[in-house]
DSSP file (Angstrom, degrees, kcal/mol; ACC not computed):
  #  RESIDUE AA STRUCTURE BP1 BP2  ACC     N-H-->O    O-->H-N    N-H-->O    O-->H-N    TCO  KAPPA ALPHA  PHI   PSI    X-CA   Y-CA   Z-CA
    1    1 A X              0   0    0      0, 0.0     2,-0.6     0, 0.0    51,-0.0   0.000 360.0 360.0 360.0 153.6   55.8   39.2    7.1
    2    2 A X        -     0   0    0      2,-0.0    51,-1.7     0, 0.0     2,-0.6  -0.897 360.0-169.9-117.5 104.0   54.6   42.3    5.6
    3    3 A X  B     -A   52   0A   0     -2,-0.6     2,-0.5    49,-0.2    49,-0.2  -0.757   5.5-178.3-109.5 112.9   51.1   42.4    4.1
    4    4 A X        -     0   0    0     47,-2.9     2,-1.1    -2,-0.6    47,-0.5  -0.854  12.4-153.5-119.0 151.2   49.8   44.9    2.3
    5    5 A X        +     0   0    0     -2,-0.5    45,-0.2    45,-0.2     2,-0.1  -0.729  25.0 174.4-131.7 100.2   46.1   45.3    0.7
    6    6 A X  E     -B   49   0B   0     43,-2.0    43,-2.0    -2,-1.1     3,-0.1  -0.416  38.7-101.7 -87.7 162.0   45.7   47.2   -2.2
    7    7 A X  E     -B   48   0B   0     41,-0.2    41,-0.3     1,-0.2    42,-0.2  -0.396  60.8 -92.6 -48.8 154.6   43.2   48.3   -4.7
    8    8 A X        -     0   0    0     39,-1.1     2,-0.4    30,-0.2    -1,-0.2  -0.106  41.6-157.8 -47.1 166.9   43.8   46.3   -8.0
    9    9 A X    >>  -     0   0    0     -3,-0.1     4,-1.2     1,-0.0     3,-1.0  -0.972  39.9-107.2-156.1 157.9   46.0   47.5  -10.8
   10   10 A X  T 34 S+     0   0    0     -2,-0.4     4,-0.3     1,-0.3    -2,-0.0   0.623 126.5  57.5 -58.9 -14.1   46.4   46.8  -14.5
   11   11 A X  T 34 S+     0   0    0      2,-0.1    -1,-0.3     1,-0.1     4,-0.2   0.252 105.8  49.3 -98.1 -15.4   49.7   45.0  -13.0
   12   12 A X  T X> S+     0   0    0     -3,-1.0     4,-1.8     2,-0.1     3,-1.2   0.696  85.6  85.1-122.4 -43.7   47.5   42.7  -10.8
   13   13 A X  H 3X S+     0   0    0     -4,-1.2     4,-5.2     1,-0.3     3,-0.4   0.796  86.2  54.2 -47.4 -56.2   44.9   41.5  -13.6
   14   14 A X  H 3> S+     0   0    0     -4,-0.3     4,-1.5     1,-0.3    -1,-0.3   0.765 115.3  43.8 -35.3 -53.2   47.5   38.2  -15.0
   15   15 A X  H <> S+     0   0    0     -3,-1.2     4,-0.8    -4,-0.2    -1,-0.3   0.728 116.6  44.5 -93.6 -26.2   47.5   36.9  -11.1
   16   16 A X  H >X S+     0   0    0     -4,-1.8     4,-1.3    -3,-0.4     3,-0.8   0.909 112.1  56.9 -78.6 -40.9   43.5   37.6  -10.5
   17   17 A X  H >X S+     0   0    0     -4,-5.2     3,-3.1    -5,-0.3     4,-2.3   0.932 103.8  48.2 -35.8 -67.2   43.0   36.0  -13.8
   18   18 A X  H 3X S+     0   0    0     -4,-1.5     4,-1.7     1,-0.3    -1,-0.2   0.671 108.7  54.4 -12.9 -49.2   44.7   32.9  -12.8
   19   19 A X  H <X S+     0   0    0     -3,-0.8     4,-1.3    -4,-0.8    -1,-0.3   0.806 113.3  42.4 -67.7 -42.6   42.7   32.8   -9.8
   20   20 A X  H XX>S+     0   0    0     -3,-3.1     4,-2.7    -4,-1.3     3,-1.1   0.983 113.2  54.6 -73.3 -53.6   39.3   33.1  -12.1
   21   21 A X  H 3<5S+     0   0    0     -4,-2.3     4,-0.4     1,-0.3    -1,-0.2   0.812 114.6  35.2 -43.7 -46.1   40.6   30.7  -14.4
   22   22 A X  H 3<5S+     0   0    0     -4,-1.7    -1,-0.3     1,-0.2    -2,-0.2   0.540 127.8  31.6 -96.0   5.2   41.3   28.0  -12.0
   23   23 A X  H <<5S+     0   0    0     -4,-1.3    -2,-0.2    -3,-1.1    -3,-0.2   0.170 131.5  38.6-118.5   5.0   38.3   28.3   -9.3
   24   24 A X  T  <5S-     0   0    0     -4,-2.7    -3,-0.2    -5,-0.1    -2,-0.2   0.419 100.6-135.7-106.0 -17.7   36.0   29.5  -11.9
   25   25 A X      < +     0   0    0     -5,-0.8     2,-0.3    -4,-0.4    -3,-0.1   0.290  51.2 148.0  60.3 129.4   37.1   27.2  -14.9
   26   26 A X        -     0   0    0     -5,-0.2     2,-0.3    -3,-0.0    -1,-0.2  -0.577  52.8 -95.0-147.6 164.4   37.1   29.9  -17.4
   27   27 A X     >  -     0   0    0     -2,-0.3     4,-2.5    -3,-0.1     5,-0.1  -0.580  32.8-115.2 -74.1 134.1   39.1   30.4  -20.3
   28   28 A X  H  > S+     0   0    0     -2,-0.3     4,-4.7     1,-0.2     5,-0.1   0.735 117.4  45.4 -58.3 -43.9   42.1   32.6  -20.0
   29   29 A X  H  >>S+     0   0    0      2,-0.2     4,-2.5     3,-0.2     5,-0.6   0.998 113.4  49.8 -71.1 -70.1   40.5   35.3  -22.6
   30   30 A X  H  >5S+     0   0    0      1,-0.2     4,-7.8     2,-0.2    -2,-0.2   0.929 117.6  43.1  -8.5 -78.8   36.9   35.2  -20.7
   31   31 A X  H  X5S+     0   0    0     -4,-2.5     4,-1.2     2,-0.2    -2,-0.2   0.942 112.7  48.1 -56.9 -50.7   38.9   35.7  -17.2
   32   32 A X  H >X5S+     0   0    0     -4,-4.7     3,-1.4     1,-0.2     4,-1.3   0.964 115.2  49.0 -53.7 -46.4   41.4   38.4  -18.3
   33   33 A X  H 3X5S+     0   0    0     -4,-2.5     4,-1.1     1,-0.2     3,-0.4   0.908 114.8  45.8 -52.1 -41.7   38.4   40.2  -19.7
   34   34 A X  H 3<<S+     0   0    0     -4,-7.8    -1,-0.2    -5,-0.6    -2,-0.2   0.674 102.2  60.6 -62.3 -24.1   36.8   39.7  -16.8
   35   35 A X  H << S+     0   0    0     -3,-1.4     4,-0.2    -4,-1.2    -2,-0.2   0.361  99.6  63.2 -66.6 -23.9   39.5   40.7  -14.4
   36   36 A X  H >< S+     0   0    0     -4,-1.3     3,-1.8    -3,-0.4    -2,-0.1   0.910  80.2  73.4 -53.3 -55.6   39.4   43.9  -16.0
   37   37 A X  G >< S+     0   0    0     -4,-1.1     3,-0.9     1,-0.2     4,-0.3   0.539  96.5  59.6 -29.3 -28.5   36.0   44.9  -15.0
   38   38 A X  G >  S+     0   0    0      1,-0.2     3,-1.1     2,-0.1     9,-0.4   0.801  81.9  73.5 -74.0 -43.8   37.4   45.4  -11.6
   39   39 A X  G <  S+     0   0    0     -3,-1.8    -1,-0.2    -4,-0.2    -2,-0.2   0.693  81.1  75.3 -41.0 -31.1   39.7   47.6  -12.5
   40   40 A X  G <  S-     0   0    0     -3,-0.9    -1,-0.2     2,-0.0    -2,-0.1   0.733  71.8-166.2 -72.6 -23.2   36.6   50.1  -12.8
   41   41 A X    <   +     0   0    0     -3,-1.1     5,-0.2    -4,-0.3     2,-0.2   0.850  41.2 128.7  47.3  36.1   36.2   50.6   -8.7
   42   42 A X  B >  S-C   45   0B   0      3,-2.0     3,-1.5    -4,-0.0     2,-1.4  -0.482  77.0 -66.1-123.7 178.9   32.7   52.2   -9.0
   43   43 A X  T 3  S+     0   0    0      1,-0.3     3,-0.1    -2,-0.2    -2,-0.1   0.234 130.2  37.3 -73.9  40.2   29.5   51.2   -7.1
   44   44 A X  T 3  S+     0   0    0     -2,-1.4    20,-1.5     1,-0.1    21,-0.4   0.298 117.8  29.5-161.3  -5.2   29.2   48.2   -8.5
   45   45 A X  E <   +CD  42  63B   0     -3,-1.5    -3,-2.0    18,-0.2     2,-0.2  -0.908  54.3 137.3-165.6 145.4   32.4   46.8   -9.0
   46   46 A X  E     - D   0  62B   0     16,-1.1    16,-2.9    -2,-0.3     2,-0.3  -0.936  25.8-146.8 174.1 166.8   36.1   46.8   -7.4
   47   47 A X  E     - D   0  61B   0     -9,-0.4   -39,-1.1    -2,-0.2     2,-0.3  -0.908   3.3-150.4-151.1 134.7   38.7   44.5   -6.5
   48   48 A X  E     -BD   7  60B   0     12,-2.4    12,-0.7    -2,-0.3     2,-0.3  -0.966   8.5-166.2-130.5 140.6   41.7   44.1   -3.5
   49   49 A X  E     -BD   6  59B   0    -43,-2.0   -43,-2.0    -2,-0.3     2,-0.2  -0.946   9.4-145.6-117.3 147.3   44.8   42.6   -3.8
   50   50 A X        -     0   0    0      8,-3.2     7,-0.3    -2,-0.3     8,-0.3  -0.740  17.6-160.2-104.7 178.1   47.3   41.5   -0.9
   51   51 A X        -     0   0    0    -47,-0.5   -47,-2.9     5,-0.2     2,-0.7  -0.889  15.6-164.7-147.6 127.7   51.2   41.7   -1.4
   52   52 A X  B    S-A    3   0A   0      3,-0.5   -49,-0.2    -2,-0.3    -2,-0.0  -0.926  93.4 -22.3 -93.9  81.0   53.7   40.1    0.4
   53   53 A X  S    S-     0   0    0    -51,-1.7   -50,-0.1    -2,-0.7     3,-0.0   0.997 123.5 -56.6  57.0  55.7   56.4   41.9   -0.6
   54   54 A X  S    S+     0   0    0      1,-0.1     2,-0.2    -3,-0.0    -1,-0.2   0.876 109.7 123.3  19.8  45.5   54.8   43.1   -3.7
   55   55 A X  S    S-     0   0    0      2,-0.0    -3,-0.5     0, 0.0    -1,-0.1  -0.679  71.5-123.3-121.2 106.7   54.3   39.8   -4.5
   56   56 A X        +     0   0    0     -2,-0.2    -5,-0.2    -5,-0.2     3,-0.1   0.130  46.8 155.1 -46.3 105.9   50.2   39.1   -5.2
   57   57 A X        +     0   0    0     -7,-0.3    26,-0.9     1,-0.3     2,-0.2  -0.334  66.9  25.0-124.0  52.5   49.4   36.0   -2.5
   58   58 A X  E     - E   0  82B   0     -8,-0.3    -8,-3.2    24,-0.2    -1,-0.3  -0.759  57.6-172.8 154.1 154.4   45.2   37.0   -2.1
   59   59 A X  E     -DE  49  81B   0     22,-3.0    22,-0.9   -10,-0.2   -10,-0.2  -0.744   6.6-176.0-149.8 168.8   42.6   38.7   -4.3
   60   60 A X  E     -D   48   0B   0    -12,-0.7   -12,-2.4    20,-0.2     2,-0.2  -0.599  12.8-161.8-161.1 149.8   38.7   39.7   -3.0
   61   61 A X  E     -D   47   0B   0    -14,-0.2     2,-0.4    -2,-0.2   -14,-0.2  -0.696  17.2-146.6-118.1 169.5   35.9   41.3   -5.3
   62   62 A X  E     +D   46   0B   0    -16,-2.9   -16,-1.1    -2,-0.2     2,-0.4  -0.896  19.6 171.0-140.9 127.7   33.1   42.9   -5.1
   63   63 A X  E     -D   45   0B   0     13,-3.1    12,-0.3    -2,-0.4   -18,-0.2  -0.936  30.1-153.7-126.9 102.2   30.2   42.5   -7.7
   64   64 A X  S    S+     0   0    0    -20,-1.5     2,-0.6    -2,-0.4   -19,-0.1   0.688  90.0  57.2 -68.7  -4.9   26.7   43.9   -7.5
   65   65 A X        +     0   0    0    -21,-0.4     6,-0.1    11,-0.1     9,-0.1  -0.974  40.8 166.1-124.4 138.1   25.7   40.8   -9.9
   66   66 A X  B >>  +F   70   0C   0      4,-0.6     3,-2.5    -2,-0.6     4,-0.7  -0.046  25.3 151.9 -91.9   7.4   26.3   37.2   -9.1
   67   67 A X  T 34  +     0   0    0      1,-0.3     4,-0.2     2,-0.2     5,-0.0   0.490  69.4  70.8 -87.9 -14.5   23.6   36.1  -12.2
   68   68 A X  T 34 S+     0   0    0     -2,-0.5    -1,-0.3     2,-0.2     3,-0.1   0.861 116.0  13.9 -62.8 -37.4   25.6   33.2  -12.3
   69   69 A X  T <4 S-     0   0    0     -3,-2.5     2,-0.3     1,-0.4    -2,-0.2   0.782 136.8 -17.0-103.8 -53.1   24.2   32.0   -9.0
   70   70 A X  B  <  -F   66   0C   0     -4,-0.7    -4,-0.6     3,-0.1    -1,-0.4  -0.984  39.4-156.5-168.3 158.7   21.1   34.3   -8.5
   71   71 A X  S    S+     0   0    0     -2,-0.3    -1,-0.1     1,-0.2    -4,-0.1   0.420  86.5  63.7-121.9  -1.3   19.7   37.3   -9.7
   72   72 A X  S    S+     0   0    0     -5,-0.0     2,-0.4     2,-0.0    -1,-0.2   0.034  94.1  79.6 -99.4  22.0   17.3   38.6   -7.0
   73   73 A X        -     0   0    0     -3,-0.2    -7,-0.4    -9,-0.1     2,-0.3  -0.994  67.4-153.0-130.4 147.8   20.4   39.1   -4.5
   74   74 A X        +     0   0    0     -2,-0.4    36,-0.2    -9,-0.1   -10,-0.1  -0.998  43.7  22.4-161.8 153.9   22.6   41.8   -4.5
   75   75 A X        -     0   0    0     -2,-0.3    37,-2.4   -12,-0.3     2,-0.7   0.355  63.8-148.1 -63.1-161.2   25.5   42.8   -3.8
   76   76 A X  B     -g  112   0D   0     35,-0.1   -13,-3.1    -2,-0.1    37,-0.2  -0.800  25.8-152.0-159.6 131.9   28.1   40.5   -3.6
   77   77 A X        -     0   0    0     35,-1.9   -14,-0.4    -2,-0.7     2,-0.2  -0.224  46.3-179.8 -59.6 178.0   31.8   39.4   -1.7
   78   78 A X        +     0   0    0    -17,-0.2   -17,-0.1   -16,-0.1    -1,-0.0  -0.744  37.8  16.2-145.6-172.2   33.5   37.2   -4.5
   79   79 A X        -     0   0    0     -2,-0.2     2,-0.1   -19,-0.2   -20,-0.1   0.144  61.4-173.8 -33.0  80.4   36.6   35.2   -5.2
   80   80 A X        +     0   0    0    -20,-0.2     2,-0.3   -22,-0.1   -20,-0.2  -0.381  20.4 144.5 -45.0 148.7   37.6   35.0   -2.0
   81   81 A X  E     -E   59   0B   0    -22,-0.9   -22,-3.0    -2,-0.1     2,-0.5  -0.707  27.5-173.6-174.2 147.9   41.5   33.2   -2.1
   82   82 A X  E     -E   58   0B   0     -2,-0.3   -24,-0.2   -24,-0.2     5,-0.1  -0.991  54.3 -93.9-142.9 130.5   44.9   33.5    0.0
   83   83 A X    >   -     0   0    0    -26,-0.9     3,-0.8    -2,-0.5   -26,-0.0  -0.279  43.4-107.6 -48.2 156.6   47.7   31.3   -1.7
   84   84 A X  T 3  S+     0   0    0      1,-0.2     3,-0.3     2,-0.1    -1,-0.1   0.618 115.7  63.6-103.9 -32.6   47.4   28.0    0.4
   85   85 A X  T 3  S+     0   0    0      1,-0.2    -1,-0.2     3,-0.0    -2,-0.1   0.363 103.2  41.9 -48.3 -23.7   50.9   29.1    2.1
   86   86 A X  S <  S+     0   0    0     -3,-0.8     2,-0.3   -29,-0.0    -1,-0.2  -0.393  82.4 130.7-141.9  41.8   49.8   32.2    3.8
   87   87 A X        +     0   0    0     -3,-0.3    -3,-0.1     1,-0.1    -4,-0.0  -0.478  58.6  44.3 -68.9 144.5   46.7   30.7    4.9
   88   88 A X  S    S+     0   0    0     -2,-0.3    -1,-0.1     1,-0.0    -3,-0.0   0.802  78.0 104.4  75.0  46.1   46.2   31.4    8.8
   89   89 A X  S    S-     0   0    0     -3,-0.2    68,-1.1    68,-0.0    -2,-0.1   0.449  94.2-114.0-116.6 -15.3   47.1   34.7    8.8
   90   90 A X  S >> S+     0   0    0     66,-0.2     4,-1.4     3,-0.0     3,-0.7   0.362  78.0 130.7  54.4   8.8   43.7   36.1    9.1
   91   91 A X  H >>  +     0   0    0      1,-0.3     4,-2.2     2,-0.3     3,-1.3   0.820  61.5  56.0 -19.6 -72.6   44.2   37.5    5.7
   92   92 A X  H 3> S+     0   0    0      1,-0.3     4,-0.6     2,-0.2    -1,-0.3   0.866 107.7  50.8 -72.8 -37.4   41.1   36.4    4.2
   93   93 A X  H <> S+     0   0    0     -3,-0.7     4,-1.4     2,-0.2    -1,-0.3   0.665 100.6  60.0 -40.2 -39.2   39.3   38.0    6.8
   94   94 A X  H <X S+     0   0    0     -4,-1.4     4,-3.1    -3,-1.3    -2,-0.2   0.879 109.1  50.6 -64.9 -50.8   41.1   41.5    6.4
   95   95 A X  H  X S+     0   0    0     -4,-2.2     4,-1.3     2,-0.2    -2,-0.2   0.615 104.3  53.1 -70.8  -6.6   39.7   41.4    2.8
   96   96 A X  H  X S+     0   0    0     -4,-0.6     4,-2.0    -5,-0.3    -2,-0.2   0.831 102.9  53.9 -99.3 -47.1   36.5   40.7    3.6
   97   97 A X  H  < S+     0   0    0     -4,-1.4     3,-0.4     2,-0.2    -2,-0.2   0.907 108.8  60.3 -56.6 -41.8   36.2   43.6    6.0
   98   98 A X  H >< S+     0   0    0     -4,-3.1     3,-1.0     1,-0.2     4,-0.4   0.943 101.6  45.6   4.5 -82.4   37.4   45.5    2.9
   99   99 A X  H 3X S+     0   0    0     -4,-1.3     4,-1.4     1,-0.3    -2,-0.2   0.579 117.0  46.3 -84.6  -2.9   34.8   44.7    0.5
  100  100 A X  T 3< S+     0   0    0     -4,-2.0    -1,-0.3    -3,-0.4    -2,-0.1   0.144 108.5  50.7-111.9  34.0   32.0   45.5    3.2
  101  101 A X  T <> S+     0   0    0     -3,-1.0     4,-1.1    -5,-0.1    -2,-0.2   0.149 113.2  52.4-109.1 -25.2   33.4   48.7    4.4
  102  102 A X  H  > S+     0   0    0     -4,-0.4     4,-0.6     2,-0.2    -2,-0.2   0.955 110.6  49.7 -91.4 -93.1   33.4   49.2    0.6
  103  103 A X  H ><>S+     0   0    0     -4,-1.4     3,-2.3     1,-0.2     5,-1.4   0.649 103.8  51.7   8.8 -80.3   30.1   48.3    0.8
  104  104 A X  H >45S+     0   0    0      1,-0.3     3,-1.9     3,-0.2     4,-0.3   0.978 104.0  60.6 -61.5 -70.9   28.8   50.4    3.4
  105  105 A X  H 3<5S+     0   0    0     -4,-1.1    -1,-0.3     1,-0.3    -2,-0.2   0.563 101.4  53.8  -3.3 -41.4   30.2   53.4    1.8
  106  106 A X  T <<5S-     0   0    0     -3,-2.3    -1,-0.3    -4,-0.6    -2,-0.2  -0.163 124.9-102.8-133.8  39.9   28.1   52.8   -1.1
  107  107 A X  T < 5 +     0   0    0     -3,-1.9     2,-0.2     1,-0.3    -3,-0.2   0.395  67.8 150.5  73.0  33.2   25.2   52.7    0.9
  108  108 A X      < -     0   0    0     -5,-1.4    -1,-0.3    -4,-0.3     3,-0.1  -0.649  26.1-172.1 -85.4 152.4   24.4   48.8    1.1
  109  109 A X        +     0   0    0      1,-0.3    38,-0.9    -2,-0.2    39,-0.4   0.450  69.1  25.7-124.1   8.3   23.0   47.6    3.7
  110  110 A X  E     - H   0 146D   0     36,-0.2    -1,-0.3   -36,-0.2     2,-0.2  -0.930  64.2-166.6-158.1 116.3   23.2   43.7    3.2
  111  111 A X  E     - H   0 145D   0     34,-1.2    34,-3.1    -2,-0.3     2,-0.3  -0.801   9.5-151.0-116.1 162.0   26.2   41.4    0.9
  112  112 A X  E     -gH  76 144D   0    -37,-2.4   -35,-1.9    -2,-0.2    32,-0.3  -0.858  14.6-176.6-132.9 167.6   26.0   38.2   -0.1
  113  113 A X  E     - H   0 143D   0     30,-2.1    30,-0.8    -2,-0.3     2,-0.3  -0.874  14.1-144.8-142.3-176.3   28.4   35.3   -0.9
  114  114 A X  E     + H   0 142D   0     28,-0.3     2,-0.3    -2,-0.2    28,-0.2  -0.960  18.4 176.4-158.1 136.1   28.2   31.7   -2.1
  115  115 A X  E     - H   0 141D   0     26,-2.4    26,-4.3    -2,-0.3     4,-0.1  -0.936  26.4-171.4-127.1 144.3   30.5   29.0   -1.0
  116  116 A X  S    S+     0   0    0     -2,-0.3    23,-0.1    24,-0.2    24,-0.1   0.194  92.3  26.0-132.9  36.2   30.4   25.3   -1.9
  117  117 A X  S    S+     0   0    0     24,-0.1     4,-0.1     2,-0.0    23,-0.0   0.562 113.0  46.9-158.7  -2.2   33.2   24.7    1.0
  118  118 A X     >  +     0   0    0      2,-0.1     4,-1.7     1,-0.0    -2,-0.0  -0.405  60.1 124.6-147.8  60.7   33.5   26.8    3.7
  119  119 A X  T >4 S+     0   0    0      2,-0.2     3,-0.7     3,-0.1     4,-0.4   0.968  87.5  54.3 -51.7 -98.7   29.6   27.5    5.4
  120  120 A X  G >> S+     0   0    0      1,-0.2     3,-3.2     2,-0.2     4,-1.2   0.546 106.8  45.6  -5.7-100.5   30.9   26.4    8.5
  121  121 A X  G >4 S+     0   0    0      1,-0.3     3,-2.1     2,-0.3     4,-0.5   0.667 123.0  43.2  -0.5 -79.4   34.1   29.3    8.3
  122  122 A X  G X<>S+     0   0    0     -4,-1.7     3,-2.7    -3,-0.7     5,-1.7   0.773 109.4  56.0 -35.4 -51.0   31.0   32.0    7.2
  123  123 A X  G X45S+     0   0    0     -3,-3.2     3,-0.5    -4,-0.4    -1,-0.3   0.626 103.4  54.5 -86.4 -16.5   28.7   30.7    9.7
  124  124 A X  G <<5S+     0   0    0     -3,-2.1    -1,-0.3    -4,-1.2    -2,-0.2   0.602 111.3  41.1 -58.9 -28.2   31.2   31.4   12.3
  125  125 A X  G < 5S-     0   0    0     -3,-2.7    -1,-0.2    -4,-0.5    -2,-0.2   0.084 127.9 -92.5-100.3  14.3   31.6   35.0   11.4
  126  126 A X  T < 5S+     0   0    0     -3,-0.5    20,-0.3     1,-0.2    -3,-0.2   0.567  70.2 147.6  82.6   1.4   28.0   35.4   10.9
  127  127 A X      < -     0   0    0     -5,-1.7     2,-0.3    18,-0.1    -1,-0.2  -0.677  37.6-141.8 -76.2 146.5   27.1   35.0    7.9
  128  128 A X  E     -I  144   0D   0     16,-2.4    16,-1.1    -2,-0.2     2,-0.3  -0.912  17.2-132.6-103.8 121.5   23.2   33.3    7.5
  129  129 A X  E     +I  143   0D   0     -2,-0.3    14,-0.3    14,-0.2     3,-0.1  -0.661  28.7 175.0 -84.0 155.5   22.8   30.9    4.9
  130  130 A X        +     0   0    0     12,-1.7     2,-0.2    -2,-0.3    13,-0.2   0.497  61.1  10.7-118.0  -9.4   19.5   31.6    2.7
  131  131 A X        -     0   0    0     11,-1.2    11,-0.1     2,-0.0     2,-0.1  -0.779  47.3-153.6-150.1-178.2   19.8   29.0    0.1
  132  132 A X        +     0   0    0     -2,-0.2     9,-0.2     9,-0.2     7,-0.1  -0.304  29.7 155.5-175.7  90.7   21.3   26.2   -1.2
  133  133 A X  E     -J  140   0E   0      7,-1.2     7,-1.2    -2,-0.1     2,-0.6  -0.025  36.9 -92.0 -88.1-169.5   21.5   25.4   -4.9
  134  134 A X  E     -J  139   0E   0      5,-0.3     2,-0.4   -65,-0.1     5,-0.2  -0.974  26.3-175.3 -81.5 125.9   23.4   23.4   -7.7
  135  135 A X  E >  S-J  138   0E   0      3,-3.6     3,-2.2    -2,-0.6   -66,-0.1  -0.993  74.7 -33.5-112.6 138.0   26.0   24.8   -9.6
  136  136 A X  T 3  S-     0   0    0     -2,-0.4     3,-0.1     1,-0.3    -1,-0.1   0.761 127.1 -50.0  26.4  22.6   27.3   22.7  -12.3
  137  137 A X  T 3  S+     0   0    0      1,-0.3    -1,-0.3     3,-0.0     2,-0.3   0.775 112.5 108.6  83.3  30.9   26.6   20.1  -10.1
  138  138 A X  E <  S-J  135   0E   0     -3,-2.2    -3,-3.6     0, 0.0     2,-0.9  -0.940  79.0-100.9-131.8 161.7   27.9   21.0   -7.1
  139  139 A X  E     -J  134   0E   0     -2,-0.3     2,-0.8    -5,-0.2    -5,-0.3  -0.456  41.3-164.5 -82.0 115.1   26.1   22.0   -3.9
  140  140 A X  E     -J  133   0E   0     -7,-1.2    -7,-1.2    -2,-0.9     2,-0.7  -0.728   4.3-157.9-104.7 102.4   26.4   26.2   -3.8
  141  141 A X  E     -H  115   0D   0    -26,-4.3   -26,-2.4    -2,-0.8     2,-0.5  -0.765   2.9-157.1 -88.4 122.8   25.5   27.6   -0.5
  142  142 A X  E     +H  114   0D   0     -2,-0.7   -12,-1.7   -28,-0.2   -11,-1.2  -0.956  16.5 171.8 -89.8 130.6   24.3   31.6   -0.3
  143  143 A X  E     -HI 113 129D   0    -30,-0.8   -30,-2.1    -2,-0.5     2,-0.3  -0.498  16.0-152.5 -88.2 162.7   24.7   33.3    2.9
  144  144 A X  E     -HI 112 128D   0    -16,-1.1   -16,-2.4   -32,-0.3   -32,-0.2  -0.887   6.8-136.8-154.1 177.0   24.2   36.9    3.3
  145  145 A X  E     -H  111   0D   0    -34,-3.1   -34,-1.2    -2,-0.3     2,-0.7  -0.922  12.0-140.8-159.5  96.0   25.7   39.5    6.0
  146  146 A X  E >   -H  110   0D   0    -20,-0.3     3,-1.9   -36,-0.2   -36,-0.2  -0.553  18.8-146.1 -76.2 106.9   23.5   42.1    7.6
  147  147 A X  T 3  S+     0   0    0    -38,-0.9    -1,-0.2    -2,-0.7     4,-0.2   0.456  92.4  62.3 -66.9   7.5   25.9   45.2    7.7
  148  148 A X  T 3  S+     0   0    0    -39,-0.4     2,-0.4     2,-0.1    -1,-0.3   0.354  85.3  94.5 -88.5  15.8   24.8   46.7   10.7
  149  149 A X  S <  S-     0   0    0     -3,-1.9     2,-0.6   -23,-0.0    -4,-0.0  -0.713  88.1-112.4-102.7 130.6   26.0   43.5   12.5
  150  150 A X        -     0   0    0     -2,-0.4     3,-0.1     1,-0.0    -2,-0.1  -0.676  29.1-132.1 -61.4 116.1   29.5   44.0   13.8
  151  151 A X        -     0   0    0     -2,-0.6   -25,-0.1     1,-0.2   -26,-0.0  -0.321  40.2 -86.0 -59.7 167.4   32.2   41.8   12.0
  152  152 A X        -     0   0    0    -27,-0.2    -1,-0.2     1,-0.1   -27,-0.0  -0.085  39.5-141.1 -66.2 162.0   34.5   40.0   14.0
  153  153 A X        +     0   0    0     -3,-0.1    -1,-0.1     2,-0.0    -2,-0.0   0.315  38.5 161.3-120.4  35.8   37.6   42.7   14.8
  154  154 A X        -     0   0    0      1,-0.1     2,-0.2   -64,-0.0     3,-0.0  -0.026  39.9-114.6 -59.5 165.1   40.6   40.1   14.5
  155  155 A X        -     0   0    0      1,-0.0     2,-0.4   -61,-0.0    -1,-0.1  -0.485  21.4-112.4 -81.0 164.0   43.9   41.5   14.0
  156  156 A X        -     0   0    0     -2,-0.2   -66,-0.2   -63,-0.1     2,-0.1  -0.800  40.6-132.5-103.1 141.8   45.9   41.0   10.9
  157  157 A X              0   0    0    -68,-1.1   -68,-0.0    -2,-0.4   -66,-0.0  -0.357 360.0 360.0 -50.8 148.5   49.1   38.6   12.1
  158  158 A X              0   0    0     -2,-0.1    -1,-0.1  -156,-0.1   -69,-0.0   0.212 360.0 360.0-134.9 360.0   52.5   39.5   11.1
């Protein structure tokens, strides 16, 4: 297979919506409007998409506000996802080394993420959890990712 990981495009927004809508619950208008924002690529917000044969299987953001979760940490990895199919690919990993390369560039020295299902996965790569909250009533773990710590350097599978 042939994977490729692109910036977003106005073409991309309809399949990261999708994504917000169903692991964010939001409402279709909310998420597209929100999917846009991404579009903007600046030091505070930006967006990757993978392709499979320019078909969208995997999104990752980057957001310098979380407020949703917390408002004294910043910046911040987002909606991780690889289609459930192309899982085990190291994929999700390829995008995360993205957004903190992304990062580093734009002179951060520290991201953060929130999971309420995959700690373990983070804690594996390094990531430290610092917290542990509710969200809507599920248990929301934050981790952070010191960027002078090497990430892992797997190779992308083909």
């Amino acid at each position: 297979m042939v994977y490729k990981i692109l910036k977003i495009k106005e073409r991309n927004i309809e399949y990261i919506s999708k994504i917000m809508q169903k692991r964010w619950d939001l409402d279709k208008n909310v998420a597209d409007f929100d999917a846009k924002k991404y579009l903007m690529s600046n030091k505070e917000k930006a967006g990757w998409i993978i392709l499979n044969n320019k078909t969208p299987i995997g999104c990752g953001l980057f957001d310098y506000y979380n407020s949703d979760v917390s408002e004294k940490h910043h910046p911040w990895l987002l909606l991780l996802w690889i289609e459930p199919n192309h899982r085990g690919h190291k994929l999700g990993i390829q995008l995360t080394k993205k957004r903190m390369s992304y990062a580093k560039r734009h002179g951060y020295k520290i991201v953060y993420l929130d999971t309420t299902e995959a700690e373990k996965y983070h804690e594996k790569l390094g990531w430290k959890k610092i917290d542990e909250i509710n969200y809507h009533g599920e248990k929301d773990i934050i981790m952070k990712f010191n960027l002078s710590k090497k990430f892992p350097q797997e190779k992308l599978k083909n």
